[in-house]
Structures are given as C-alpha cells and as structure tokens.
N, C-alpha and C positions, 0 to 999 in steps of 0.2 A: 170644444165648440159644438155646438149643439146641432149645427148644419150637416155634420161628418159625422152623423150618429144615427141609433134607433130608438125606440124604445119599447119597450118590452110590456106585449099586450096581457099576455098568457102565458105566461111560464112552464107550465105542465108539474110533472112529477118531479122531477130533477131536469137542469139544464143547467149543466154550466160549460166554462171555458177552455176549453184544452190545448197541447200542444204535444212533442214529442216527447216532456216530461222536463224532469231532475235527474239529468245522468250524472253519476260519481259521487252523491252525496250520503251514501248508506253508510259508511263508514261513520257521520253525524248524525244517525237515527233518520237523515230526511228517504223517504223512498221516492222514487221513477213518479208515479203518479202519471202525466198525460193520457190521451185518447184509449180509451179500453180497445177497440178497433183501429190499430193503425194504419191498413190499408185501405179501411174508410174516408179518415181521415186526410191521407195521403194524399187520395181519389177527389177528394173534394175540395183540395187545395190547387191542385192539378188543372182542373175543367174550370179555374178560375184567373188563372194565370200569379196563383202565389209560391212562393218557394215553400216546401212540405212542410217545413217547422212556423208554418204561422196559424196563429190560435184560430179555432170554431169554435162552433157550437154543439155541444155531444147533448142531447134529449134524451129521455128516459122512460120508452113505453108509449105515453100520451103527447109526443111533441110539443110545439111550443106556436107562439103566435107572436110577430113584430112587426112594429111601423119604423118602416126608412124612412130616416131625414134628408138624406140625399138620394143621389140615384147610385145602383149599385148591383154589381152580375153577381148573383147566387149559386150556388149548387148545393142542394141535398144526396145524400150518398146516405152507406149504411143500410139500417132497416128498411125495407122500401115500406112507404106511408103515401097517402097523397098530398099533396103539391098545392095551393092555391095563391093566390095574388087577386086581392079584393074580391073573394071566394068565387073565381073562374078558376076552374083545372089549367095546373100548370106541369110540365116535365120533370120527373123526377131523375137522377144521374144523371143531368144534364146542365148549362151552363144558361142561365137566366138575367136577363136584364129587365132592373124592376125600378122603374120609377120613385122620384121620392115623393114622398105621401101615401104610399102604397101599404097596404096589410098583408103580406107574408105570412105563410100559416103552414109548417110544416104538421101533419096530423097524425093520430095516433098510428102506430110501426101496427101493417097488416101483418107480419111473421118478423121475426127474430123481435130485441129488444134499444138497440140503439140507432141513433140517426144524428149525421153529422152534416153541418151547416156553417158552407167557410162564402166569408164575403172577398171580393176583391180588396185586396191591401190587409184584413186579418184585423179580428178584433184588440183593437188596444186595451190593454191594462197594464199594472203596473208586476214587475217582472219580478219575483222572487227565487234567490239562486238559480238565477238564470232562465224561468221560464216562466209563461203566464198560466202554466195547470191550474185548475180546481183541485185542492186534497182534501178528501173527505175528512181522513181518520185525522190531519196532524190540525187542517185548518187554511195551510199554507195557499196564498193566490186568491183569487178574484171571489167572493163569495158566491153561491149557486144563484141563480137571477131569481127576482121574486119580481110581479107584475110592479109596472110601475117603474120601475127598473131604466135606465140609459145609457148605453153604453156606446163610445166611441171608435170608430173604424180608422184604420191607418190609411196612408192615401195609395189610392189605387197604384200597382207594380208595372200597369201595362193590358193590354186588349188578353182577352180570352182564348182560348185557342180553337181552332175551329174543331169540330167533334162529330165522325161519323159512328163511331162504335165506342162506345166504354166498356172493359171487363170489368164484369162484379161476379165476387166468389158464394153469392146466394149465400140462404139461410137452411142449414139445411135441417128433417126432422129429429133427427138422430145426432148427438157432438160426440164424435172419435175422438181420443186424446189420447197421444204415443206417451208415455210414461218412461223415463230413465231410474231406474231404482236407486234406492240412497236417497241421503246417507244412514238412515237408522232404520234398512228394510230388516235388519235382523232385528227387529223390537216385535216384530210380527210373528205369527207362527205359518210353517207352510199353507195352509189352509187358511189362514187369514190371505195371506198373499194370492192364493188361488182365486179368493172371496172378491180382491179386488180388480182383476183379471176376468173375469166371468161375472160378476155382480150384475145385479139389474138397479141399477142409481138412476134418478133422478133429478132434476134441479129444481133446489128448495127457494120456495116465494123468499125464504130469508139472506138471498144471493144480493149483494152490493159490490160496488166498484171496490171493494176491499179483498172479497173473498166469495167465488164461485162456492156454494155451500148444495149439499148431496143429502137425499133422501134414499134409502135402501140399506142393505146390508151393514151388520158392523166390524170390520175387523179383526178377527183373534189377536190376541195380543200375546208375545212368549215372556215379555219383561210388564212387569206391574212398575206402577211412581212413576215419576215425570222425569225432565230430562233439569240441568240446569239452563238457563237462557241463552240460547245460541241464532247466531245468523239465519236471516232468513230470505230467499232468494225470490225473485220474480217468478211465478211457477209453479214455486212448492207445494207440493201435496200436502198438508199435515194432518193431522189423525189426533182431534181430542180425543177425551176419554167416554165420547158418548159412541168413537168409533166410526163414525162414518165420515169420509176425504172432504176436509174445503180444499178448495184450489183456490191458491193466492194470486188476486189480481196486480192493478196499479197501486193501488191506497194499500197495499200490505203493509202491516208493521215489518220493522226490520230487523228483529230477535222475535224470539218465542220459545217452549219449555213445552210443547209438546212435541213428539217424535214425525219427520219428515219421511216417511216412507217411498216418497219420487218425488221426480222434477218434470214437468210437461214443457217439451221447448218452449221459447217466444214462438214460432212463425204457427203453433197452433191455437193460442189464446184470443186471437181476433173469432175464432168460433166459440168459445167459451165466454167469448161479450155478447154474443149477441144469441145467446141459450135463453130461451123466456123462462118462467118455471113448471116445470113438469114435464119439458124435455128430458127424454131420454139419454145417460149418457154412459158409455163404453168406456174404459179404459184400457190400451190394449201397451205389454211390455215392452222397452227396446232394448231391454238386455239392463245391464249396469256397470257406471266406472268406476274408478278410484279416486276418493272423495280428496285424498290426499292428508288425514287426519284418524285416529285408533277409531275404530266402529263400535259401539254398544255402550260403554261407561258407564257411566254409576247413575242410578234411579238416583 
C-alpha cells in the first residue's frame, strides 16, 4: 500500500537495506552480509522504538533523500551528516517525527563513511534466508535503491523512547585493529609479519562492503603459490599476491585461496565501516590460537 510507504528521491552512492544479517548459512556459500556498523544500526533501531534486527537504511558517503507517505519517527545514527526535513535542519542521533509529505534528506557523512536510517516499524521487503540484507557480492535481498524507488514500512511497534543522551563511539582519525594471527601466519616471513605490525597502511578508495582494502607495505612472503580454497571467516585478513591486507567485511565470499594471515574480532569492524579512504590504519597483535587444523600445506 502506497500510504505506508516512501519514496526514494535521491539515492546517493549506495543505499541499501539492512538488518543483523544471514547467520548460519556459510556452510551454503551464503555469508552474514547485514549492517557493516552494527552498533549504528542497533542505535538507530533503539531511538525509534524497533526491535534491533529490523531493516534500515545504510547510505554510502553521499546519503540519500525520501518522501514519506505516511507520517513516521526517524533516526539517523552512524556517520554524522546533516539532517533536513523539507530542507530545515533537523537532529541528528536523535528520534524525529516527520510528517507525511515530508522530504527527509539525510546528507553527505561530514567524517567516517556510513549512515544508518531506521523508521518506526523497519523497512519491509521481502526476507531471504531469513533476513532482508542487501548482498553485494551474492545478490541476495532487496536490490540497492535507485531514485524513484518505493518502498514499504511495516507498521509502527509502538511510541519512541524518550532520549536525553545517546552514546556514539565517534569516527575516529586513525582505525586500530587488534589482529589474532592464523591461520596461515607461517606463509609470511618474520619481517613480513613485523611489516604488518608497524606498517603505515591506508584505506584504499577500492574499499566495499566486501572487503576493507589497504594501501602501504607488502608483506614478505616465506611460501611462494597459493593455497587450495578454504573457509573464509568474518574478519579475515587475507593477503593476495600483490601483498598488502583486505579486511573482509559483510559481503565477504566464503572460501578463498589466498593465505589468511589474522582475524580482527567482530566488536572492532564497526570502525573499519566506517574508515573513509585514506584513513590511516594500525594493526596491532593479540597473540595467536589454535586454529584447530595442520598449519602451512601445500602451495
């Protein structure tokens, strides 16, 4: 119904739908895919009165612009950008009530890279293995909005909560990322591994919800040839052969045949979403475990 809807003025760079993901389906090649920022996400579901797992809207850089067909409380989180509603300044991290008819326009992110946009009741689409994600790499879920665009809201859960403080974990200039080594840190040589430890990396314009991608240093390598195709995990560092670390995001494939040399938790990859390019980025050790399988094998 066209009354319980938006429509989508200005898309931007990318916008599309998210939610907490595909959990349990890598075993089937599907990966996790949802919110690259989930404490944005979370945040923005929260200040609206939804339960955390209901879909927004993740923007890319350049936000996005929509007309509500109904009336409907907003919150933007995330990248802080600014805020308009029939281009008057409105609150950002905060809980909005916007008229239907209204033009919403969340605008380009002033620092970091994403911006999350949950309406009361969570945008509807239709649910594949369980969730309405956007997946880049497979396809899978709602396709990314292109102007023009209408998309349906579920019905409100209930009033808003009232909101004197929000915590947001900022953007910051610099992305630290704790690194667990393994499983194929012996593919490297000491010095490689130093390299990655001390390096001065960067984040490359060629970065997507797929894969956090680095500029700087390459790697020593102790093993030449590739690996056969093996599991790939939310996290993983992996190291082509041009040497220098993508970090796999949501949209990671879920095999791959280059060597993994660490795993960066979940709870620090919401700062590796929202890394523009040409942020600076540290990787610093947290030791390493037992992967539970022979280390090095056959090129």
């Amino acid at each position: 119904m066209t009354d319980t809807a938006f429509a989508v003025v200005r898309s931007g760079a990318l916008t599309t739908v998210q939610d907490l993901g595909r959990i349990g389906h890598a075993h089937l090649g599907v990966p996790r895919s949802g919110a690259l920022d989930q404490p944005a996400h979370r945040l923005a579901n929260r200040l609206v009165g939804n339960p955390e797992g209901a879909a927004t809207l993740e923007t890319t850089l350049t936000g996005c612009a929509l007309r509500l067909r109904r009336a409907a409380t907003v919150a933007v989180t995330g990248a802080p950008c600014p805020v308009t509603v029939d281009g008057r300044p409105a609150a950002w991290g905060a809980p909005l009530r916007i008229p239907a008819g209204a033009l919403l326009e969340a605008g380009a992110a002033t620092h970091g890279v994403r911006s999350y946009m949950a309406f009361d009741g969570g945008v509807e689409a239709e649910a594949v293995l369980g969730s309405r994600a956007t997946d880049v790499l497979s396809g899978l879920g709602p396709a990314p909005l292109v102007d023009g665009a209408v998309l349906r809201l579920g019905p409100p859960r209930g009033p808003a909560p009232r909101v004197d403080w929000v915590p947001h974990q900022g953007v910051t200039r610099e992305v630290v990322l704790p690194v667990v080594l393994g499983p194929r840190d012996d593919w490297f040589t000491t010095a490689g591994l130093h390299t990655l430890t001390t390096g001065d990396f960067r984040v490359s314009a060629a970065s997507n919800r797929i894969g956090l991608r680095t500029e700087g240093p390459c790697l020593e390598r102790a093993k030449e040839g590739e690996l056969p195709s093996e599991g790939m995990a939310l996290g993983a560092l992996q190291v082509p052969p041009d040497g220098r670390p993508v970090l796999f995001l949501a949209d990671h494939p879920t095999t791959g045949g280059y060597p993994v040399v660490g795993v960066v938790p979940e709870p620090y990859l919401a700062a590796a979403a929202q890394a523009a390019p040409g942020t600076p980025v540290r990787f610093t050790p947290l030791g390493r475990v037992s992967w539970g399988r022979p280390r090095g094998g056959d090129a």
